[in-house]
Z-matrix of the N, CA and C atoms (Angstrom, degrees):
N
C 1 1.446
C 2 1.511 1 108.49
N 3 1.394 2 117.32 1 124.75
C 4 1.375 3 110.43 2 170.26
C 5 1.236 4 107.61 3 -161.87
N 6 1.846 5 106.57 4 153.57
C 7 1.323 6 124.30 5 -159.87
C 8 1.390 7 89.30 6 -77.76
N 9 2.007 8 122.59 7 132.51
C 10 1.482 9 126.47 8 146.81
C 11 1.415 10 99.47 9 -37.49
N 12 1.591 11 73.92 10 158.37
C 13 2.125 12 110.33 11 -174.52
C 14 1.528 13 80.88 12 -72.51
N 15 0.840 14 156.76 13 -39.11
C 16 1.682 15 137.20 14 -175.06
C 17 1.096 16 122.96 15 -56.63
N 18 1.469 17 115.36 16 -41.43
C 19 0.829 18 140.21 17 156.08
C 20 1.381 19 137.78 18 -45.89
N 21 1.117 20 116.92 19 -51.90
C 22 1.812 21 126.07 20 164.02
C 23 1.631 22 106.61 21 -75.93
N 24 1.708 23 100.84 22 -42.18
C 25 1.736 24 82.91 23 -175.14
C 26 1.687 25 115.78 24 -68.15
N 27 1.438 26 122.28 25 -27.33
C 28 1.728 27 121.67 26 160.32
C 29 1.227 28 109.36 27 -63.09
N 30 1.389 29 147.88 28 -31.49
C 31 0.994 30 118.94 29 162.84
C 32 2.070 31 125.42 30 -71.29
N 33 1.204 32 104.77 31 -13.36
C 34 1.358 33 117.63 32 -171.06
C 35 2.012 34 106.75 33 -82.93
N 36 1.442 35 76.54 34 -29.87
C 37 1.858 36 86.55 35 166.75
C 38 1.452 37 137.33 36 -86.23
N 39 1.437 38 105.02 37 -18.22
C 40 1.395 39 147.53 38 -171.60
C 41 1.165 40 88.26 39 -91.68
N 42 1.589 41 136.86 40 -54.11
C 43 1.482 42 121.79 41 -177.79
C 44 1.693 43 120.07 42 -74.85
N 45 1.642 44 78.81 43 -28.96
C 46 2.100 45 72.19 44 177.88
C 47 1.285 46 101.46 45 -63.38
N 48 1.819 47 140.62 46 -45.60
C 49 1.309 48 117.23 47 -147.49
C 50 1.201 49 86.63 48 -79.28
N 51 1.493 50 134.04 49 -62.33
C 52 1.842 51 123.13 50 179.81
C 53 1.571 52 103.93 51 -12.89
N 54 1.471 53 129.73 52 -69.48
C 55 1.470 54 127.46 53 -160.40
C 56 1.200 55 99.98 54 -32.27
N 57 1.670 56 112.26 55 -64.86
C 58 1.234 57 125.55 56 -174.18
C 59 1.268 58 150.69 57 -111.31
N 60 1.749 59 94.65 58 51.56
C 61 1.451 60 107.69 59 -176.14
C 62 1.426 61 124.74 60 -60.28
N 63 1.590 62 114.06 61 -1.47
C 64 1.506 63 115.26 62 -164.22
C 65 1.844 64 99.98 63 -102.25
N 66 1.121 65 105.91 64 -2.31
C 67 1.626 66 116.69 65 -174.32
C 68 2.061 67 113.85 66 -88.86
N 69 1.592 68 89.35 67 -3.04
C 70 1.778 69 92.22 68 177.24
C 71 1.522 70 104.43 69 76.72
N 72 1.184 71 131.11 70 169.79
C 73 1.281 72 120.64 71 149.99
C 74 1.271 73 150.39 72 3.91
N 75 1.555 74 116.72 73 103.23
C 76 1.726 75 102.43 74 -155.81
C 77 2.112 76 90.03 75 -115.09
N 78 1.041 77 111.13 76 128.99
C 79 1.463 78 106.88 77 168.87
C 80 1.470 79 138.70 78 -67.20
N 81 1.107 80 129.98 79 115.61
C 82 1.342 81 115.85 80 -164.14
C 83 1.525 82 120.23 81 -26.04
N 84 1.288 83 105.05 82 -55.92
C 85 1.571 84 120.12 83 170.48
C 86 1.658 85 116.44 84 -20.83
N 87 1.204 86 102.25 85 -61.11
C 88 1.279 87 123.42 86 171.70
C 89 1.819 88 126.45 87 -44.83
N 90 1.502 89 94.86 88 -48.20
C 91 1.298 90 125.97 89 172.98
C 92 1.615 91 117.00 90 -56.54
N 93 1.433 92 88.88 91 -43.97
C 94 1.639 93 106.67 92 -160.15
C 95 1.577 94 95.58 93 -92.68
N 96 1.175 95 124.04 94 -10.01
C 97 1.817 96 116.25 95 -168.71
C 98 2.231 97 97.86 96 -105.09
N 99 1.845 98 78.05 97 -20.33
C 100 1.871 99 66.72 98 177.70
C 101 1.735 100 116.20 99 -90.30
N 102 1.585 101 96.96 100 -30.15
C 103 1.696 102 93.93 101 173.75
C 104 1.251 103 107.70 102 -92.01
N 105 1.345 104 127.67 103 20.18
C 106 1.437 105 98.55 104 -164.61
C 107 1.492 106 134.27 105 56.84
N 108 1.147 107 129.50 106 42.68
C 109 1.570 108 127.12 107 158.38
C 110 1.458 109 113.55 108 -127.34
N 111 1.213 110 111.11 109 172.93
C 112 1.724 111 99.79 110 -161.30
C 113 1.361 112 84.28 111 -125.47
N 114 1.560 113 87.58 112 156.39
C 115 1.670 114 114.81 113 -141.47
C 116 1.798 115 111.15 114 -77.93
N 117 1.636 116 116.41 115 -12.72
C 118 1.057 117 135.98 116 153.57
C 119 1.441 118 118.40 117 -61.82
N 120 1.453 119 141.32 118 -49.66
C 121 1.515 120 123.91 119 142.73
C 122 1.520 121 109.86 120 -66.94
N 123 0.802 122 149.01 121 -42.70
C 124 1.527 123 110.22 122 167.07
C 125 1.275 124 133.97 123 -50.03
N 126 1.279 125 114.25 124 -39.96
C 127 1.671 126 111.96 125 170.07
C 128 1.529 127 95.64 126 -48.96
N 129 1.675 128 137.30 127 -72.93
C 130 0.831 129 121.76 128 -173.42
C 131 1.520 130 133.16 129 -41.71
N 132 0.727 131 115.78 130 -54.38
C 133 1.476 132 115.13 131 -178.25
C 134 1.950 133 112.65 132 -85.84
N 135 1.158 134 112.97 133 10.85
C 136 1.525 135 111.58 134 155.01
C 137 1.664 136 104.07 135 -104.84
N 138 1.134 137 121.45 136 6.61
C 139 1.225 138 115.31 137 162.22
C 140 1.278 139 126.41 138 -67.96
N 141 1.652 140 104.05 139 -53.95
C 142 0.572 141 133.39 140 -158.77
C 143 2.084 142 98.67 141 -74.14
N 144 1.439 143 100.65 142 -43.61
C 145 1.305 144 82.57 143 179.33
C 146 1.167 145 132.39 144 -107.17
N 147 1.621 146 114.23 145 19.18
C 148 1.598 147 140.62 146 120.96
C 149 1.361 148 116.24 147 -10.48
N 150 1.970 149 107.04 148 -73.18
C 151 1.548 150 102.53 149 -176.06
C 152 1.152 151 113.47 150 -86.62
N 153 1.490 152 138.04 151 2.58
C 154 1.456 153 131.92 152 144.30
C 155 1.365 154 132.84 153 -56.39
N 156 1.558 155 105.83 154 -13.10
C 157 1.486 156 113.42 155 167.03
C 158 1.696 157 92.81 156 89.53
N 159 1.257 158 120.16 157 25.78
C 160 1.615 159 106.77 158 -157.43
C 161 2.261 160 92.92 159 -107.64
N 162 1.463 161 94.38 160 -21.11
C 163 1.355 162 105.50 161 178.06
C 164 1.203 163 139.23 162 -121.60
N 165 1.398 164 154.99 163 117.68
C 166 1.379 165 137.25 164 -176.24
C 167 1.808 166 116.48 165 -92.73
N 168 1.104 167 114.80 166 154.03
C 169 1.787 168 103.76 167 -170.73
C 170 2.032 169 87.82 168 -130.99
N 171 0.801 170 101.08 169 137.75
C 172 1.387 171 119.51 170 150.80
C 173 1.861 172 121.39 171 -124.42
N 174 1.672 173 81.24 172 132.43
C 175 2.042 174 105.92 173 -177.01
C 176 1.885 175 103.41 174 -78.88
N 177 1.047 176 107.05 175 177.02
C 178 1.420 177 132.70 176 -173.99
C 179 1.565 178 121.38 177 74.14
N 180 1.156 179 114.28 178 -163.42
C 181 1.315 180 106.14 179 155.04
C 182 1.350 181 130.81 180 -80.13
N 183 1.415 182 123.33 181 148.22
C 184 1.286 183 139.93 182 -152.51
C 185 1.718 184 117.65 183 78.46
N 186 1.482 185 103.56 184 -12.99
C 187 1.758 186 101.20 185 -163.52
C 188 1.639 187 93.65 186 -75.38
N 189 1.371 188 93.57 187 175.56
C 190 1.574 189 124.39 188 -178.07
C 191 1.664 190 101.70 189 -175.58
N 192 1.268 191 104.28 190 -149.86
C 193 1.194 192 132.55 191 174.96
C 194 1.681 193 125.39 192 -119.92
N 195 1.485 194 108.34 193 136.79
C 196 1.523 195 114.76 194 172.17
C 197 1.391 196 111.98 195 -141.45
N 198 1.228 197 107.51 196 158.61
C 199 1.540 198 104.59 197 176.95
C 200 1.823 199 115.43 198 -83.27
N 201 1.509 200 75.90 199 139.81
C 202 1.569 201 103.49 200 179.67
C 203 1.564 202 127.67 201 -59.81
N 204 1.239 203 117.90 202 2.62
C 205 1.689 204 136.57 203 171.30
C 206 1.620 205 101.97 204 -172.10
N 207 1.180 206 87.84 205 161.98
C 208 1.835 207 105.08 206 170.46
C 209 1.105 208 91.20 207 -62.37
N 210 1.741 209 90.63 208 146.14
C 211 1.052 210 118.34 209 -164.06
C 212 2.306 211 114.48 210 -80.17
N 213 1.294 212 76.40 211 -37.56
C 214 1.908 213 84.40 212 151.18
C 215 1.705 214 124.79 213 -52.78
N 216 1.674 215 105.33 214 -17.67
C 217 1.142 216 101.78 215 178.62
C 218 1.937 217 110.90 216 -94.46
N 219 1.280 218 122.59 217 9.73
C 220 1.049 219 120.89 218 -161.62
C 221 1.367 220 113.35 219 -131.26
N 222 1.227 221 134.35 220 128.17
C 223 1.576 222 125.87 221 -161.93
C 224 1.580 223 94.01 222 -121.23
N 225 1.344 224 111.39 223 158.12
C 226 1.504 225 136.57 224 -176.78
C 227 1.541 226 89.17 225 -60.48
N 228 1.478 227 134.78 226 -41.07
C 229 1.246 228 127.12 227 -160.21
C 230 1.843 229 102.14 228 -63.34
N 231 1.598 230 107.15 229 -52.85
C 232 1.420 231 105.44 230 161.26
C 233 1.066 232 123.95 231 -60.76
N 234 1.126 233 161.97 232 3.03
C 235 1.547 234 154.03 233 139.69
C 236 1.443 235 110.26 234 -63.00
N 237 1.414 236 105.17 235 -61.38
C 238 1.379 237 97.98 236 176.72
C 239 1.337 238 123.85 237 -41.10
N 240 1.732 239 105.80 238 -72.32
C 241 1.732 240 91.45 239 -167.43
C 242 1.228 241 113.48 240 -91.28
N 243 1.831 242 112.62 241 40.70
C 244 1.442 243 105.63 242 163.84
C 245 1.750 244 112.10 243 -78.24
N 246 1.785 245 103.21 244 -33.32
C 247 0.987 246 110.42 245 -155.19
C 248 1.842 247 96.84 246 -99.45
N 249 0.945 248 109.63 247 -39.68
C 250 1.487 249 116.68 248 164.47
C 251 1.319 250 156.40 249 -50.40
N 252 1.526 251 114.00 250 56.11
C 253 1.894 252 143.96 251 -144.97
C 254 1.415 253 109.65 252 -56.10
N 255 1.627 254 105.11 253 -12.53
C 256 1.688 255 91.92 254 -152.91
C 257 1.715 256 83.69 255 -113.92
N 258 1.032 257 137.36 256 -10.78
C 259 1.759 258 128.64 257 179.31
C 260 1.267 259 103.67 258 83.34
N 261 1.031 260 108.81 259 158.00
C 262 2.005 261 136.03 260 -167.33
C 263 1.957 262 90.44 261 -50.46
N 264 1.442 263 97.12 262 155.29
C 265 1.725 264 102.95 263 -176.50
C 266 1.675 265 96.12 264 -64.51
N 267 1.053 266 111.35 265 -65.79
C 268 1.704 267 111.94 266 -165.47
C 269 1.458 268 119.33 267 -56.75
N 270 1.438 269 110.65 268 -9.98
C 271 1.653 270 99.95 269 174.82
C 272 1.830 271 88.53 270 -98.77
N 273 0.786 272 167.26 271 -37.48
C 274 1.095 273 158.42 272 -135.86
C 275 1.579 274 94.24 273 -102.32
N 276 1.252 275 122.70 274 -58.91
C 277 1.591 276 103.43 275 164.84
C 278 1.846 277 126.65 276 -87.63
N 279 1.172 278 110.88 277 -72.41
C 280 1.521 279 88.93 278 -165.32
C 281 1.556 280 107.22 279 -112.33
N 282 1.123 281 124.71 280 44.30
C 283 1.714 282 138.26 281 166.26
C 284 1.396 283 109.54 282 -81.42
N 285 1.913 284 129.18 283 46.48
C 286 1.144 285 121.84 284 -149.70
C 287 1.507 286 96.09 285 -98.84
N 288 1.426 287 133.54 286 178.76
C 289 1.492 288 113.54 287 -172.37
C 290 2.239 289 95.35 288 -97.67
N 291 1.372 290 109.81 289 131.75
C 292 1.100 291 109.64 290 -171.48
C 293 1.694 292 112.90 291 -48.55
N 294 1.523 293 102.78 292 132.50
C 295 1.330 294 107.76 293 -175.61
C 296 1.606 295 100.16 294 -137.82
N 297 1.320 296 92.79 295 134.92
C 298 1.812 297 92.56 296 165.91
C 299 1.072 298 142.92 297 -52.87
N 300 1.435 299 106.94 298 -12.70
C 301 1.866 300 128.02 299 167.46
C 302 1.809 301 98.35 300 -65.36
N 303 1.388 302 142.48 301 -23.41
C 304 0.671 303 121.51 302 -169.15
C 305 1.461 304 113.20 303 -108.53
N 306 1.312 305 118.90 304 154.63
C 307 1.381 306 121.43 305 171.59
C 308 1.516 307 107.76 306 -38.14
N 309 1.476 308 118.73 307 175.24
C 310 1.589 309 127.69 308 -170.15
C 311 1.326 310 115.08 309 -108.67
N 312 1.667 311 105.44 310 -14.33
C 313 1.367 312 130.83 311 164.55
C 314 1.348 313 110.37 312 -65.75
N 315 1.430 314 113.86 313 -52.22
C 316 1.958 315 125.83 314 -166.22
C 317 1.164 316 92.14 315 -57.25
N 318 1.498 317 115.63 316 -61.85
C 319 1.621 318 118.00 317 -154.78
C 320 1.653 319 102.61 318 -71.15
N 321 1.151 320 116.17 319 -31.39
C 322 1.770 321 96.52 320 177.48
C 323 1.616 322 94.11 321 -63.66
N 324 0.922 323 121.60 322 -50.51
C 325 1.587 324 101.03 323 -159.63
C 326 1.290 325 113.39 324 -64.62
N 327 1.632 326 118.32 325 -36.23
C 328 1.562 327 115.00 326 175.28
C 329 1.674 328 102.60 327 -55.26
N 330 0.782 329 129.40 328 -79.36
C 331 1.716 330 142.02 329 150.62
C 332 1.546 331 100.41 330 23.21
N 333 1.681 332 102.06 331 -66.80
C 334 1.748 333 110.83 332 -157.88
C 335 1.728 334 86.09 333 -73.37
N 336 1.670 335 102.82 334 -50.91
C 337 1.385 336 87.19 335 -160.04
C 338 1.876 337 129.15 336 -52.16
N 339 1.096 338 102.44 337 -31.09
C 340 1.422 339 128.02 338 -163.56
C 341 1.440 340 103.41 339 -74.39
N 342 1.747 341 115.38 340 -39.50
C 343 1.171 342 109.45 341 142.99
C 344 1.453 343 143.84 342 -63.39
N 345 0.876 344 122.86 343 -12.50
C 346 1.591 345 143.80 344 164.12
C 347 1.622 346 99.03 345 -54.49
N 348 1.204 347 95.68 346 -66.18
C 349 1.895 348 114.31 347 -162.16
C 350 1.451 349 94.95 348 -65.00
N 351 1.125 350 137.70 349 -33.33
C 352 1.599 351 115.67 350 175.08
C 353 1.606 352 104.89 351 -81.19
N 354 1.448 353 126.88 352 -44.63
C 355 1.063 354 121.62 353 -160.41
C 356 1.985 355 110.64 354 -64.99
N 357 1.454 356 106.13 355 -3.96
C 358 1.599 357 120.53 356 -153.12
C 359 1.971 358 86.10 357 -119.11
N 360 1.670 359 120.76 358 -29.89
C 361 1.292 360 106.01 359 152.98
C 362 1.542 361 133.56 360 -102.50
N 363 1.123 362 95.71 361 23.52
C 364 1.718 363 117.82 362 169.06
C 365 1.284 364 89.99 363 -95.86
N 366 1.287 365 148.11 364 -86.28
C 367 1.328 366 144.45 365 -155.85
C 368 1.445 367 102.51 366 -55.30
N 369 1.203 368 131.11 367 -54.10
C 370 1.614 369 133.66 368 -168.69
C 371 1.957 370 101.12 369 -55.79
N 372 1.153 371 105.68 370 -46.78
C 373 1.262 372 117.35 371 -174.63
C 374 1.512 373 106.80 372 -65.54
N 375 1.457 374 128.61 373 -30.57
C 376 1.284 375 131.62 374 -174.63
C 377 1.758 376 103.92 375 -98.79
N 378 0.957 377 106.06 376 29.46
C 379 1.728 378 115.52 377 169.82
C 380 1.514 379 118.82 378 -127.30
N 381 1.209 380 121.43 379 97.94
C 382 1.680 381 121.34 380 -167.98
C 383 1.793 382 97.82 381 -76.92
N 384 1.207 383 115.60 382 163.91
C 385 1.564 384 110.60 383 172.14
C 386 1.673 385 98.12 384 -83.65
N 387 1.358 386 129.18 385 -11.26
C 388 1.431 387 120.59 386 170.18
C 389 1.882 388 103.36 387 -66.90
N 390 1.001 389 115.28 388 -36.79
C 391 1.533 390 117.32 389 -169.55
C 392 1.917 391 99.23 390 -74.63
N 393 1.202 392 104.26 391 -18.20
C 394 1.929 393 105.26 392 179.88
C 395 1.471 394 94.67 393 -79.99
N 396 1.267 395 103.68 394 -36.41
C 397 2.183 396 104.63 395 -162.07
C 398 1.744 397 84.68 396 -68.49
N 399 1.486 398 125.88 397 -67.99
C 400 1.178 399 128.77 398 -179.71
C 401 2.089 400 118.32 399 -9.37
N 402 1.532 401 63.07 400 -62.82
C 403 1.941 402 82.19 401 -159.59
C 404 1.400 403 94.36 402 -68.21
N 405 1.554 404 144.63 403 -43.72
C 406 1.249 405 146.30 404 177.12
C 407 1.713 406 107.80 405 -57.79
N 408 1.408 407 118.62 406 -25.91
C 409 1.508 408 100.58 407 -177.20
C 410 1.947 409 89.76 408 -92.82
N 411 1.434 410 123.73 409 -18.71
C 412 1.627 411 100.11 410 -178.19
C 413 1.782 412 97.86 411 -80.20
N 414 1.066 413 143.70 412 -16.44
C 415 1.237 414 123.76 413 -172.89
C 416 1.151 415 115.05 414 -120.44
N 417 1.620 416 120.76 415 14.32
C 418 1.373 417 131.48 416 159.15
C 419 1.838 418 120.24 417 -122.91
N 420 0.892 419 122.72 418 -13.53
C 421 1.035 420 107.46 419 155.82
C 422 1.763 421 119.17 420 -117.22
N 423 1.123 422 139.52 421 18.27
C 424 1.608 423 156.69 422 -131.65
C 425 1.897 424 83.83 423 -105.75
N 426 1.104 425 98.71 424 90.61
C 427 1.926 426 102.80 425 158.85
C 428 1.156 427 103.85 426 -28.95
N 429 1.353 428 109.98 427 165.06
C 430 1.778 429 123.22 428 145.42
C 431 1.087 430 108.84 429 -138.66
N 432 1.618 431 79.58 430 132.39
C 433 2.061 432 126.34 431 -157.02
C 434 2.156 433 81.85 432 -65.37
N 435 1.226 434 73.05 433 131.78
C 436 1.531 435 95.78 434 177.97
C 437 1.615 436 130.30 435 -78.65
N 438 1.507 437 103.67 436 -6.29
C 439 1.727 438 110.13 437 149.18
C 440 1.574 439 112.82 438 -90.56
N 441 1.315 440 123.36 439 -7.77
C 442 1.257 441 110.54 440 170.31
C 443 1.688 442 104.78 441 -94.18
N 444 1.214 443 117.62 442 -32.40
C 445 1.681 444 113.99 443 170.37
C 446 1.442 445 108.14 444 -64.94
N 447 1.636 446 126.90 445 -10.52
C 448 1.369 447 102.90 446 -173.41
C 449 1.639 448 102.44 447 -101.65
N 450 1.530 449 103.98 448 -5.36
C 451 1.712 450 117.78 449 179.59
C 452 1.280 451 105.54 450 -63.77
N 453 1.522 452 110.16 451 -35.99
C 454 1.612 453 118.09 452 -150.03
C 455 1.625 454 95.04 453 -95.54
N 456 1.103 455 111.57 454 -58.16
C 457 1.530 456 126.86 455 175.16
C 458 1.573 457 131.82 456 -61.34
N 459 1.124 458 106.33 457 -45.31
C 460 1.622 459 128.78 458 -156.22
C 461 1.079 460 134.26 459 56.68
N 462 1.311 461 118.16 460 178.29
C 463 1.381 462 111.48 461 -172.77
C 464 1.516 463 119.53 462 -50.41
N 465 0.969 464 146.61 463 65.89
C 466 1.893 465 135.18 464 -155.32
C 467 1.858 466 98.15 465 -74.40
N 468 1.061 467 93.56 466 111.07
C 469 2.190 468 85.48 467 161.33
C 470 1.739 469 104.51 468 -119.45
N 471 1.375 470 99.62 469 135.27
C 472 1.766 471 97.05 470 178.80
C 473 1.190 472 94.64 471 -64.70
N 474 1.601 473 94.55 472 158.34
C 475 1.015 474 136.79 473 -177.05
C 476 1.816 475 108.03 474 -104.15
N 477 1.061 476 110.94 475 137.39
C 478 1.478 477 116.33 476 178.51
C 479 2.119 478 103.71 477 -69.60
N 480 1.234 479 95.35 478 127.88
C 481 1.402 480 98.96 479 -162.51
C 482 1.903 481 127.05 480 63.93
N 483 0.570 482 98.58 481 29.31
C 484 1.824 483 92.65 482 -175.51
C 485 2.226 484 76.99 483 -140.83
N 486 1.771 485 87.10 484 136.44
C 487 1.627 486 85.77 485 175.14
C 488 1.614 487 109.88 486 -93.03
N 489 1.370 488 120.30 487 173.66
C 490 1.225 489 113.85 488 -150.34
C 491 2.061 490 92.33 489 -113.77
N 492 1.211 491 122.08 490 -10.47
C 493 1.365 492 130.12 491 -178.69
C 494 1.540 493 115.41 492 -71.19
N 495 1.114 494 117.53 493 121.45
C 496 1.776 495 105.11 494 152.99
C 497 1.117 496 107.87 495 20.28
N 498 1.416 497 153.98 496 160.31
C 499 1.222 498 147.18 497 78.98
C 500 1.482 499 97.01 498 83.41
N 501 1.063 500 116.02 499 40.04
C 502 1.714 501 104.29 500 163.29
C 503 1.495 502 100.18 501 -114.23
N 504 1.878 503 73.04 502 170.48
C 505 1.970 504 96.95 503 -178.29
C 506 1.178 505 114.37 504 -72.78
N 507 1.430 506 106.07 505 132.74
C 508 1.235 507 93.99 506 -177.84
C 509 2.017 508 117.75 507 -106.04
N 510 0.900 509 123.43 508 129.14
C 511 1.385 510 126.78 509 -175.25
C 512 1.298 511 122.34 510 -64.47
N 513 1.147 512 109.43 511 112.51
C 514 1.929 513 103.08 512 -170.42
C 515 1.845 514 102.61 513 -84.95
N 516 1.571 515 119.72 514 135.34
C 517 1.235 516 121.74 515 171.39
C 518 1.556 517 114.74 516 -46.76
N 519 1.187 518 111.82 517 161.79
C 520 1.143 519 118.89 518 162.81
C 521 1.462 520 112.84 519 54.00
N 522 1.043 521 129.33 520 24.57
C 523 1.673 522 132.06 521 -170.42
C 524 2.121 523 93.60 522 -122.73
């Protein structure tokens, strides 16, 4: 099961403006040179989550785009199927409603699948994009505690002549 690339990349855009909701207006341009996507799918898919109410855009100079509520108010489930026209894989093919015309095999799987698809928009829905900003400042900015760097590392003390960098030269005495 997996979310379309439209899908991850609105949420991947959705997290940059969250990072930086305190910066006013961020331009797609901007958007598109830090994640990497080009600025022609982004227009598209901030359109798209424009008329979901999920984004606000301001024109002229300085404008861009910001989100349209706190970001606690907005879950990955709304990003997704703001931007996402065609519906989850398993309802679009075999999520059919069980019928006796069909084998007993089909319908378990429509059955499993269909259960899948709620249990996969129960979780999406229970993820705010404030809980993505969250988790991005513990595993991007999160020090390391300096008895576990000295576990990993050890004690290092320079050495007289030997350099103390990466991959440096090291100077042999007396040479």
């Amino acid at each position: 099961m997996q979310i379309a690339t439209q899908g991850r990349l609105a949420v991947l855009a959705m997290l940059d403006l969250a990072l930086r909701t305190d910066h006013g207006p961020i331009a797609l341009a901007t958007i598109g040179a830090r994640q990497k996507i080009s600025l022609t799918y982004l227009e598209s898919l901030f359109a798209r989550l424009r008329r979901r109410g999920l984004v606000r855009s301001t024109r002229g100079p300085g404008g861009g785009y910001g989100l349209a509520c706190s970001a606690a108010e907005i879950t990955v489930a709304d990003i997704v199927h703001a931007v996402d026209e065609s519906g989850p894989p398993c309802t679009r093919t075999a999520a059919q409603p069980s019928s006796r015309d069909h084998p007993p095999g089909q319908r378990i799987a429509s059955d499993w699948c269909a259960d899948l698809e709620r249990e996969l928009a129960q979780f999406l829905a229970s993820v705010s994009l404030h809980d993505l900003v969250l988790q991005h400042d513990r595993r991007g900015t999160a020090p390391e505690p300096a008895s576990v760097r000295a576990a990993i590392i050890g004690d290092v003390k320079p050495q007289r002549g030997v350099g103390t960098a990466p991959n440096a030269v090291v100077s042999v005495p007396g040479s």
